[in-house]
C-alpha positions in Angstrom: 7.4 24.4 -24.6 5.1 24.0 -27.8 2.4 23.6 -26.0 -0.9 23.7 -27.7 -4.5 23.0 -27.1 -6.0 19.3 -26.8 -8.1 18.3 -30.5 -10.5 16.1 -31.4 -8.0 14.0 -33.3 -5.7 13.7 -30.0 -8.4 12.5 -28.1 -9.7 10.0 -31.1 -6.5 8.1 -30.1 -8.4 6.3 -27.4 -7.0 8.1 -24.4 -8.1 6.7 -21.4 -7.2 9.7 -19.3 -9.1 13.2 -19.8 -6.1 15.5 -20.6 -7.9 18.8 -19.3 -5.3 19.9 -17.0 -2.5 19.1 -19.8 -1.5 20.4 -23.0 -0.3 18.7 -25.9 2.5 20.4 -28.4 2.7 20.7 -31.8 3.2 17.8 -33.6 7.1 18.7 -35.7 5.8 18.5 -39.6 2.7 16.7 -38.8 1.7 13.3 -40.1 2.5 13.8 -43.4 6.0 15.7 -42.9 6.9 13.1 -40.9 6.1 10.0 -43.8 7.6 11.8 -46.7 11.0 11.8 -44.6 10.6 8.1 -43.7 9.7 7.2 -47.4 12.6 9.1 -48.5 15.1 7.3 -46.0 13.6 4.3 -47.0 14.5 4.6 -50.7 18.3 4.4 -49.3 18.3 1.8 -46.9 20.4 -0.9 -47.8 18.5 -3.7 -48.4 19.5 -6.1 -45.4 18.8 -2.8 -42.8 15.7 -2.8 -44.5 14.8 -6.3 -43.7 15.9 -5.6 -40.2 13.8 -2.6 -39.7 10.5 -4.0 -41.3 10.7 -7.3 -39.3 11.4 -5.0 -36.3 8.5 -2.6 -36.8 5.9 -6.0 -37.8 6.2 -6.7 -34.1 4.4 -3.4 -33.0 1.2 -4.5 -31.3 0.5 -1.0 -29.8 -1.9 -0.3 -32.9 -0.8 3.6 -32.6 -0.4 3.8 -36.2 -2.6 2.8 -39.1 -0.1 0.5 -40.3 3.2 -1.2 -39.3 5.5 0.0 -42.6 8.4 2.5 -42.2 5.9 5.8 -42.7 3.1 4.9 -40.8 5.3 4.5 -38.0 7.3 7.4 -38.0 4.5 9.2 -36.7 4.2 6.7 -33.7 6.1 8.7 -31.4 3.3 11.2 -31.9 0.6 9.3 -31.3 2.1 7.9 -28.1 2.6 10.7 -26.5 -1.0 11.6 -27.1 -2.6 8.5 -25.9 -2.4 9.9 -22.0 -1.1 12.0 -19.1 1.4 9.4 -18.1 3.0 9.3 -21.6 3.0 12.9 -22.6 4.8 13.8 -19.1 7.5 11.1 -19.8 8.4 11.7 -23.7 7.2 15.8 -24.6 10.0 17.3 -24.1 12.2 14.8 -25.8 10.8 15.9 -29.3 12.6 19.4 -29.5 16.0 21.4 -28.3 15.6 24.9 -27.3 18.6 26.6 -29.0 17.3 30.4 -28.0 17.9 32.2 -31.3 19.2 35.4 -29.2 22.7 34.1 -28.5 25.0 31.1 -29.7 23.6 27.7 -29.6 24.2 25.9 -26.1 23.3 22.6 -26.8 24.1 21.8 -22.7 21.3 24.3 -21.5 18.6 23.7 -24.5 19.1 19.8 -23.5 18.3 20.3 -19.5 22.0 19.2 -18.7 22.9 16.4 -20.7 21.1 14.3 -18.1 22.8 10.7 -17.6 20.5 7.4 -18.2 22.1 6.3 -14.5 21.3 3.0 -15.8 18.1 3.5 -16.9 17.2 2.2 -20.6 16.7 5.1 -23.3 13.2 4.9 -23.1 12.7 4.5 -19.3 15.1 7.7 -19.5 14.4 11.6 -18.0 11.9 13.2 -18.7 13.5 16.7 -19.0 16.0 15.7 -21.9 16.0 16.6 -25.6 15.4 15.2 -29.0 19.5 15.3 -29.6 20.3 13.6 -26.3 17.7 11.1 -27.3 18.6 10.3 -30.9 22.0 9.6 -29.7 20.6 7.5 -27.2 18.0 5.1 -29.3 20.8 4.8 -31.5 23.0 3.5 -28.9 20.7 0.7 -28.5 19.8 -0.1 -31.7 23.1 -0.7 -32.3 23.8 -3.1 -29.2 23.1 -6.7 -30.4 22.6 -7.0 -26.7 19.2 -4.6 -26.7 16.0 -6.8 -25.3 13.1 -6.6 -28.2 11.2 -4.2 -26.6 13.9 -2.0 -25.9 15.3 -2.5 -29.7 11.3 -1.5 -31.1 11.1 1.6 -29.0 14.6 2.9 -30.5 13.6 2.2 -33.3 10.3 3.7 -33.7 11.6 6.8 -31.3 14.6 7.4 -34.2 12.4 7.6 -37.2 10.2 10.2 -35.6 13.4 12.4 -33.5 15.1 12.5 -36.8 12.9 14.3 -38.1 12.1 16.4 -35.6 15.2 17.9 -35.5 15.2 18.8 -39.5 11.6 20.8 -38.6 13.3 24.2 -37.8 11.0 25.6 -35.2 12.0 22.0 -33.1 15.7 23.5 -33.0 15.0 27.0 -31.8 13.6 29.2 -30.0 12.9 33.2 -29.8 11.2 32.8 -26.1 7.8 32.3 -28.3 7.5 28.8 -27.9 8.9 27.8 -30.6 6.7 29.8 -32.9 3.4 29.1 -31.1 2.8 32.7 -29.4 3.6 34.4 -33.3 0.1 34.3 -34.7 0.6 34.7 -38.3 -1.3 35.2 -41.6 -0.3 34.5 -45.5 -0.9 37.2 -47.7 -1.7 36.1 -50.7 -3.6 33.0 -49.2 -2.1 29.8 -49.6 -3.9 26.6 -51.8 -7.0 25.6 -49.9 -4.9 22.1 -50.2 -2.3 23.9 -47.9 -5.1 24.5 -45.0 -5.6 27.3 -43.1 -3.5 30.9 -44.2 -3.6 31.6 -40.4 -2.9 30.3 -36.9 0.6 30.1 -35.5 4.0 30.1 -36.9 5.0 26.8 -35.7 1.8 25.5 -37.4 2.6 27.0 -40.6 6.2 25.4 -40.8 4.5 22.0 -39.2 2.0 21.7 -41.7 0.7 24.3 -44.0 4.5 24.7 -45.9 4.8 20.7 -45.9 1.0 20.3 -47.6 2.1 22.7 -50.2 4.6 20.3 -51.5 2.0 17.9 -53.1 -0.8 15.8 -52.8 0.5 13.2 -50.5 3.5 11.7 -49.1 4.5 9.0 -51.3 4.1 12.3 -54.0 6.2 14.5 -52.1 8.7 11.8 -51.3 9.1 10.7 -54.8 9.3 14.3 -55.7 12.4 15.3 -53.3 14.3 12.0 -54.2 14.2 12.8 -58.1 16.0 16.3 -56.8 18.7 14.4 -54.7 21.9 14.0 -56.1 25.2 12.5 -54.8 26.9 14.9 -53.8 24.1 16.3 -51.7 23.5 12.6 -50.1 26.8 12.5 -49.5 27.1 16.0 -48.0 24.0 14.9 -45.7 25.3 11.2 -44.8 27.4 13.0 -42.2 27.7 14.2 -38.4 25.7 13.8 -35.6 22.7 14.6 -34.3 24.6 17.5 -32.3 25.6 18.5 -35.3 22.4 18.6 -37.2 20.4 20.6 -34.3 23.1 23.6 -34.6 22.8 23.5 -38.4 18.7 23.7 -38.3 19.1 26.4 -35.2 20.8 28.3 -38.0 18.1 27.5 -40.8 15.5 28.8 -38.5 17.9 32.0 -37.9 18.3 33.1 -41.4 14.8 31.7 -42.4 12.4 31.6 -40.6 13.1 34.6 -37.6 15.4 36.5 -39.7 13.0 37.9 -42.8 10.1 37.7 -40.5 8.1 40.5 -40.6 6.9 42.9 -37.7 3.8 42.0 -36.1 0.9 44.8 -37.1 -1.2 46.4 -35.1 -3.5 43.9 -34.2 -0.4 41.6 -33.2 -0.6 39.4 -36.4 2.7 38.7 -38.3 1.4 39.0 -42.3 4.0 36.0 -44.4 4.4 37.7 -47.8 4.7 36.0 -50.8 8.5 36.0 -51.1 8.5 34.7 -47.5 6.0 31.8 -48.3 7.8 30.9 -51.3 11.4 31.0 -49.7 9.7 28.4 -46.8 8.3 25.8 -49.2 12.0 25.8 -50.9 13.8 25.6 -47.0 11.3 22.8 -46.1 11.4 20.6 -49.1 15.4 21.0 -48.1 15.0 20.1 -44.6 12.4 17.2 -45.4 15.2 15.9 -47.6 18.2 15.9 -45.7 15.9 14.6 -42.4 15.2 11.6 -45.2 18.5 11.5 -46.0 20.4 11.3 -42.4 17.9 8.9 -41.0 18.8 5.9 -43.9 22.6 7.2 -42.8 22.0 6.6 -38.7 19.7 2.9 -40.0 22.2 1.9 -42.2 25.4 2.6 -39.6 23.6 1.1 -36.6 21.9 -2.1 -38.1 24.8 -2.8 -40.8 
């Protein structure tokens, strides 16, 4: 699922394996999506987790991301997977859940099973597995004082990115479109040039175009959604699991995203209106928040 074609920028990583007979998916919120949430969990780490976590990430040697602090490297998980056949095979299905948006939620089916680890560390895992089974996993180990180094980095660095993952609504359902990448879409009125392209896919748009049109940059973004985050709302969020969270974005994505979607014209193009763009920015800032939010909760429970 999500798959989508190679680019120049996946192949920049330094592959060492030409990736023409596999195809990579889209990337949940994109670079940026992915540091405003860890910027924003970050600002509610307590302060002895966040000496654990920045001690933990300074011994990343895999020079995947541009730099070792907590934003860069939630969009590790990313880059690995790019990086070659043998990695995307293991981890690409572990970023998403297929909840199909035509009937209830089965968490059991969308996550292959529920296949056991048998043994197996988190990251040495199944392949066919989901970003809920995995959260739950990495934190598992992140917890366990008894976690080699390695082990402990790779939870680590797998939970900043799965978190949010899970908040991007397209990564928690499913309308047997791939996740949004076989809806080709337009915005009508265009969006800012600072948003990107006004067409491609519907996944794409909630990825990326809908997270760039909440500022200039991460840490502006970040700072942005914190100012807007009260108690009661970080209380609200500093709840549940990650089961819990997938069902709750499978219904964002229901009443948001699929729901007020208009039909495709003609030419097979789905035209986002203006009240349609507008109602996305507001459901992503949310989402980008609470995935902020929930990932200082699970950092702050397992490294307390």
């Amino acid at each position: 699922m999500r798959f989508g074609k190679l680019t120049s920028a996946v192949a920049a990583l330094g592959s060492m394996v030409t990736l023409s007979c596999v195809t990579t998916p889209a990337f949940a919120w994109g670079d940026e999506g992915h540091e405003v949430a860890a910027l924003i969990a970050k600002h509610y780490l307590d302060p002895a987790v966040a000496t654990k976590v920045n001690t933990l990430l300074a011994s990343d040697t895999t020079q995947l991301t541009t730099t070792t602090n907590i934003d860069s490297e939630a969009t590790w998980a990313d880059h690995y997977r790019a990086k070659n056949t043998a990695n995307y095979n293991q981890t690409h299905n572990w970023h998403f859940v297929d909840l199909q948006i035509s009937g209830p939620p089965d968490l059991k089916a969308a996550c292959f099973g529920e296949p056991p680890l048998n043994g197996a560390t988190a990251f040495n895992g199944p392949p066919n597995d989901c970003v809920v089974d995995k959260i739950n996993e990495f934190v598992a180990e992140l917890r366990d004082p008894a976690t080699n180094p390695q082990e402990r980095l790779f939870a680590l660095q797998f939970i900043l990115h799965f978190v949010g993952d899970l908040h991007q609504p397209l990564h928690s359902s499913d309308a047997n479109d791939r996740g949004g990448n076989d809806k080709k879409v337009r915005a009508v009125p265009a969006l800012p040039k600072s948003a990107g392209k006004s067409s491609g896919e519907l996944h794409g748009f909630w990825d990326t175009q809908f997270v760039a049109v909440q500022g200039k940059s991460a840490t502006t973004v970040a700072n942005k959604l914190i100012k807007k985050i009260t108690a009661a709302k970080r209380r609200q969020w500093s709840a549940g699991t990650a089961n819990d969270w997938a069902i709750e974005t499978y219904s964002v994505s229901k009443v948001n995203i699929y729901g007020p979607l208009p039909a495709a014209g003609a030419n097979g193009i789905y035209t986002l209106p203006a009240p349609y763009v507008k109602n996305a920015k507001s459901v992503v800032a949310d989402q980008l928040s609470k995935a902020g939010v929930r990932l200082a909760f699970v950092l702050n429970d397992a490294l307390k």
